[in-house]
One Martini backbone bead per residue (centre of mass of N, CA, C, O) as a GRO file, in nm:
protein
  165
    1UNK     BB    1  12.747   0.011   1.152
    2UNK     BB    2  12.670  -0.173   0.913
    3UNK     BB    3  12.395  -0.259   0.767
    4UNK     BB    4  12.488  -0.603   0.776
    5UNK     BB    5  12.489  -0.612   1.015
    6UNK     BB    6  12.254  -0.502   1.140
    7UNK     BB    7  12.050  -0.714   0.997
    8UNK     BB    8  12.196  -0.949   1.141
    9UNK     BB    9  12.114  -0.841   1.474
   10UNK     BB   10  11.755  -0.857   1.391
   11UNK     BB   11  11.756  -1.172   1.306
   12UNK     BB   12  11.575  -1.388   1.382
   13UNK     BB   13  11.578  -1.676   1.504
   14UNK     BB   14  11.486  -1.956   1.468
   15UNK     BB   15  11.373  -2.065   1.715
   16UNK     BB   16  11.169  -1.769   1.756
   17UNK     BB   17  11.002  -1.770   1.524
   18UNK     BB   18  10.726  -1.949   1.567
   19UNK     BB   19  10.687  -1.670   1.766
   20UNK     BB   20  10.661  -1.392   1.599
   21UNK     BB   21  10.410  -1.307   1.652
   22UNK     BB   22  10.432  -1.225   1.979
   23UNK     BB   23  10.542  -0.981   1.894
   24UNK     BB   24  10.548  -0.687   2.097
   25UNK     BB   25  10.197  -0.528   2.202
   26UNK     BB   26   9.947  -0.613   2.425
   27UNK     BB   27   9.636  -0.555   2.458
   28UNK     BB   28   9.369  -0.529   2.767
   29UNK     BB   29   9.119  -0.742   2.901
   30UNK     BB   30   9.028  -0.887   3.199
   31UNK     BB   31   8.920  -1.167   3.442
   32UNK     BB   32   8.930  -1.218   3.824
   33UNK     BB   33   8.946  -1.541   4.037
   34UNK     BB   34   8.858  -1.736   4.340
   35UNK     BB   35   8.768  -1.943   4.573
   36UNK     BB   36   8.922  -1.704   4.771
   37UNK     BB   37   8.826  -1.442   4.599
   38UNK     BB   38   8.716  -1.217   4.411
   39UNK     BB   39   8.625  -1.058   4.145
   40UNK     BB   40   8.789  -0.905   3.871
   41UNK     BB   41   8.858  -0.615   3.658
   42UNK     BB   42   9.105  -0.553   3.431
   43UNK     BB   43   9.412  -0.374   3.242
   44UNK     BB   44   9.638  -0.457   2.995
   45UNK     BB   45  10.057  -0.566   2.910
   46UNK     BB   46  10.184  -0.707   2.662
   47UNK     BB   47  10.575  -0.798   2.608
   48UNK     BB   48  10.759  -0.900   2.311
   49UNK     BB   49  11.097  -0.964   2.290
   50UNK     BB   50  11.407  -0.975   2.061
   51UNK     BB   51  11.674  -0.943   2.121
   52UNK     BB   52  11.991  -0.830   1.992
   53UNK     BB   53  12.201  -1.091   2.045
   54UNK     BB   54  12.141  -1.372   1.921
   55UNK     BB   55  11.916  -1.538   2.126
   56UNK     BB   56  11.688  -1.791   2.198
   57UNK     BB   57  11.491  -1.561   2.269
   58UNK     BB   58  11.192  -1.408   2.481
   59UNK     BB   59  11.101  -1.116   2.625
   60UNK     BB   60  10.902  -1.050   2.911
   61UNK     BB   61  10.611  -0.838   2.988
   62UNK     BB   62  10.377  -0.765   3.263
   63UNK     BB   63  10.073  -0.555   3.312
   64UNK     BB   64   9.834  -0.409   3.557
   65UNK     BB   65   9.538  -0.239   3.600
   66UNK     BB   66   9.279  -0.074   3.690
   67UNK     BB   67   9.030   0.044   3.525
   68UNK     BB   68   8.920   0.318   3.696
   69UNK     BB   69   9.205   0.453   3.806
   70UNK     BB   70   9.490   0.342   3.686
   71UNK     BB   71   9.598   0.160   3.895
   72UNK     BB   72   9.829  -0.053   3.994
   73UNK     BB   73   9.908  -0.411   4.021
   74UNK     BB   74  10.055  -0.653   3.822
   75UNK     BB   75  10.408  -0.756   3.772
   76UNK     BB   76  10.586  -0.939   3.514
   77UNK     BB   77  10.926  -1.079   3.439
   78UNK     BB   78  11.122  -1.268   3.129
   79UNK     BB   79  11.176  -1.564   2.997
   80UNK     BB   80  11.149  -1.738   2.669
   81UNK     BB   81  11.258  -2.088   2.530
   82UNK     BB   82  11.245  -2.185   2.234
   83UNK     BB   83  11.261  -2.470   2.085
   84UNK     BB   84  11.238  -2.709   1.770
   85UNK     BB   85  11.098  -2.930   1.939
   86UNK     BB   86  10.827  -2.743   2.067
   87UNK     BB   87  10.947  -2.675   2.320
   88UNK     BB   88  10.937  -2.473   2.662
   89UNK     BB   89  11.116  -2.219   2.829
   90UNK     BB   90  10.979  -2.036   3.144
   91UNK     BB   91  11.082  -1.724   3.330
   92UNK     BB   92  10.904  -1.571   3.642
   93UNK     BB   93  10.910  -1.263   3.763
   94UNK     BB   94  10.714  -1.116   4.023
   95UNK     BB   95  10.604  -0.839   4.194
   96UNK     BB   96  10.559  -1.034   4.477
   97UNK     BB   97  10.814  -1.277   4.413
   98UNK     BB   98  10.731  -1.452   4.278
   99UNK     BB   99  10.849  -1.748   4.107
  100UNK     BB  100  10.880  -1.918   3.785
  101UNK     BB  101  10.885  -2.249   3.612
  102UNK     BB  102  10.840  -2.385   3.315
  103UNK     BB  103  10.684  -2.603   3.083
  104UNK     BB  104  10.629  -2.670   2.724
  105UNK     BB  105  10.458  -2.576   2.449
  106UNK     BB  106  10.423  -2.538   2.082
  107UNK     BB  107  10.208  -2.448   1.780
  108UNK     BB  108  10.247  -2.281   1.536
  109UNK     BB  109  10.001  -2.388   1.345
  110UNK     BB  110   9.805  -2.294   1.629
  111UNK     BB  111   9.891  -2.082   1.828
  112UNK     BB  112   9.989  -2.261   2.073
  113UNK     BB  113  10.055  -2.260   2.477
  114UNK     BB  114  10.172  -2.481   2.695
  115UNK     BB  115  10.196  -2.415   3.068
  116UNK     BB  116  10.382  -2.593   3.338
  117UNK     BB  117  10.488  -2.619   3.657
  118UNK     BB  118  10.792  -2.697   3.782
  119UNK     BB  119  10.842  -2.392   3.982
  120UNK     BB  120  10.728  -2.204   4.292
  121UNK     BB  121  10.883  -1.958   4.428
  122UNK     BB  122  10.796  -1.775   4.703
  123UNK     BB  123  10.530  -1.950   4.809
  124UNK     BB  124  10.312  -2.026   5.033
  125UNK     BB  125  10.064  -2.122   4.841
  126UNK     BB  126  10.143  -2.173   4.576
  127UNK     BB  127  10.204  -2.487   4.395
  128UNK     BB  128  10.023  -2.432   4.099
  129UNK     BB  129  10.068  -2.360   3.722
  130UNK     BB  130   9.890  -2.252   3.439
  131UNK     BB  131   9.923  -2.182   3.085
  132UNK     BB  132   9.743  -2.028   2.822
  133UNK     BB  133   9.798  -1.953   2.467
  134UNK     BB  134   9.585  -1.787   2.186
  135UNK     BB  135   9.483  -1.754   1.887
  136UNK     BB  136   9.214  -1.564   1.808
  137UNK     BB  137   9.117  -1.391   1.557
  138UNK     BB  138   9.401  -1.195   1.626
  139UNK     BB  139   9.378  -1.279   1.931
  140UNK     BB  140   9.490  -1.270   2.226
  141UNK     BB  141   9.443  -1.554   2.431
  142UNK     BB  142   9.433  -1.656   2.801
  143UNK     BB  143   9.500  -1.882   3.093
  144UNK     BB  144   9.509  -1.921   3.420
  145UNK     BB  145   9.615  -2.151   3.655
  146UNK     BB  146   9.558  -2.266   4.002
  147UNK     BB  147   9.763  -2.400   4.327
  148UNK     BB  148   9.689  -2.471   4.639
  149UNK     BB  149   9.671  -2.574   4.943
  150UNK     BB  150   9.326  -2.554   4.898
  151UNK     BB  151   9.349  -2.642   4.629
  152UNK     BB  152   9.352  -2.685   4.314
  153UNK     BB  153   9.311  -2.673   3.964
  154UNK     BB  154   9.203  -2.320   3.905
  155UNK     BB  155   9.062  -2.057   3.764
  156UNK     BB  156   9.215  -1.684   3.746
  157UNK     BB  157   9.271  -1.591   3.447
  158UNK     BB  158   9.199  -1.392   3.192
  159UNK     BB  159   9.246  -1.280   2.817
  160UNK     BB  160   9.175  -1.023   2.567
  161UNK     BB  161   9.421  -0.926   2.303
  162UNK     BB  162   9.525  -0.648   2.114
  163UNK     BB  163   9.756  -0.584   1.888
  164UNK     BB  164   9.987  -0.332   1.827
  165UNK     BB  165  10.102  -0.126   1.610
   0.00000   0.00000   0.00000
C-alpha cells in the first residue's frame, strides 16, 4: 500500500472526529454499590479505537478487575456510532450475557456524553440503563445508574480514569 492510500485509510472519519478525544485507553479505579448489593471499589480498563474501515463508527471494550487481587470482574465490548447532528447510537454486549442498546448525545464543546436504553435485552431484572461520559480537567469521569424490577434509575458505578500515553 503506498503511503497516500495508507494515510488516507487511517484519516478518522468526519463523523468520528468531535469524539477522538476518546481515542485511545484509559485506566483507573472506580467504585460500585446499589441498594440491593454491597459497595465495592474496582480497577479498569476502557478503550476506544477507530477501526481503519473508514466507517463511522467507534470501537469500545471495557474490563474491570479486583483491585487486592487483580481477579477479572466485568467485561463489555461494542461499538458507538456517532452521528454529525450531535446525536449517539450505541451497542454493547457484556460478558453477563445482557446486551445494551443505547441513544443520546454528545457536545464536542463541553466534552459530555449523555446515554440512556433503549433496549436492555436477555436480563431478568434490569430494565433501563443510562450512562454519562465526561471529560474534566483531562480525565474520563462516567456514571452509570440502572434500574431493576425492584428499584428506580440509580446510581451503580462511578470511575475516574486517566488516558494511557
Amino acid at each position: 500500500m503506498d503511503k497516500e492510500k495508507k494515510e488516507e485509510s487511517s484519516a478518522i472519519h468526519p463523523a468520528v472526529a468531535p469524539l477522538s478525544y476518546l481515542l485511545g485507553t484509559w485506566k483507573g479505579e472506580g467504585e460500585g454499590g446499589y441498594p440491593t448489593i454491597n459497595s465495592f471499589r474496582y480497577g479498569e480498563e476502557l478503550h476506544f479505537s477507530h477501526p481503519a474501515s473508514g466507517k463511522p463508527v467507534i470501537a469500545y471494550s471495557h474490563k474491570t478487575w479486583k483491585l487486592d487481587s487483580g481477579q477479572p470482574m466485568h467485561s463489555e465490548s461494542g461499538y458507538w456510532r456517532p452521528k454529525p447532528d450531535g446525536s449517539l447510537e450505541v451497542v454493547i454486549a457484556q460478558s453477563t450475557g445482557l446486551a445494551e442498546v443505547l441513544k443520546g448525545t454528545y457536545s464536542a464543546e463541553d466534552n459530555v456524553i449523555k446515554l440512556h436504553s433503549q433496549v436492555v435485552a436477555n436480563a431478568s431484572k434490569v430494565r433501563e440503563i443510562s450512562r454519562v461520559y465526561k471529560i474534566v480537567n483531562g480525565d474520563l469521569h462516567y456514571v452509570v445508574q440502572m434500574a431493576t424490577n425492584l428499584t428506580t434509575l440509580q446510581p451503580h458505578l462511578k470511575a475516574v480514569l486517566k488516558k494511557l500515553p
